[in-house]
N, C-alpha and C positions, 0 to 999 in steps of 0.2 A: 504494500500500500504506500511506502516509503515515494515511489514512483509517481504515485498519482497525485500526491499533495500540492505541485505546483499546476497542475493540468484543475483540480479541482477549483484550485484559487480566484479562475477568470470565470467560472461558470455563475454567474451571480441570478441569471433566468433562468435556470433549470430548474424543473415545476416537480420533476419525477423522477427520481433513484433507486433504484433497484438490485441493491445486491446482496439477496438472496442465495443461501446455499454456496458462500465462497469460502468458506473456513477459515473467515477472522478471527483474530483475536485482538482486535484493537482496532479505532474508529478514528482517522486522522482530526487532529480539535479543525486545520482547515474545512471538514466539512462545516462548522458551525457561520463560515462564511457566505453560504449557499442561500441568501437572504429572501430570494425566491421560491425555495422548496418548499411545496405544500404534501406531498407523498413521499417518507423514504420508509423503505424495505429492506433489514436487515436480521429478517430471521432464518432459519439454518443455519447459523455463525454459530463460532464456540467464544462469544464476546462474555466477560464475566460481572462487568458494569458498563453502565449507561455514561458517555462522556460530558461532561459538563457542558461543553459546548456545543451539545444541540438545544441547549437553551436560547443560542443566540437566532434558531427558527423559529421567526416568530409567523410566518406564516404555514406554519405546518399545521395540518389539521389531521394526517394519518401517521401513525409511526409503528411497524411494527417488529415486535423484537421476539416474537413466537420462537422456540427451540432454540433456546439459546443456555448458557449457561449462568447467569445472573447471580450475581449474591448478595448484588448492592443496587442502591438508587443514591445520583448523587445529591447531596444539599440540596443544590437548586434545582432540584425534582419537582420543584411545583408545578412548574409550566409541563408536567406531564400528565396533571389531574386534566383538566379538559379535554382531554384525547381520550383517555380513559373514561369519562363520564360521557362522552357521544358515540361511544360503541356500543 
């Protein structure tokens, strides 16, 4: 993913992410740049927390993290209640 963090950088209108089933285990904080994303799909990953900086999508309205490995939510988990309460 190291790779993609500058490619990710410029995408600021990208509405829809989908990476599903790649066997992460860690979520570059540049996605939290993505200030247009309103869909990311990151489950079948072995992601073990949620990175802080998808906080900084504020227009995200789906996010999900299904099959994952989780043990944690971060602090600013809050901005994750509204996703959760419209499912």
């Amino acid at each position: 993913m190291d790779v993609c963090k500058p490619l990710l950088a410029g995408l600021t209108a990208l509405v829809r992410l989908d990476l599903v089933g790649n066997r992460l285990t860690s979520v570059p904080a540049t996605l939290g740049g993505l200030t247009g994303l309103t869909r990311l799909q990151l489950g079948g990953n072995q992601l073990t927390s949620v990175p802080a900086a998808l906080g900084a999508l504020t227009a995200l309205t789906f996010l999900d993290l299904n099959e994952n490995q989780l043990t944690s939510v971060p602090a600013a988990g809050a901005y994750i209640r509204p996703l959760l309460s419209s499912t």
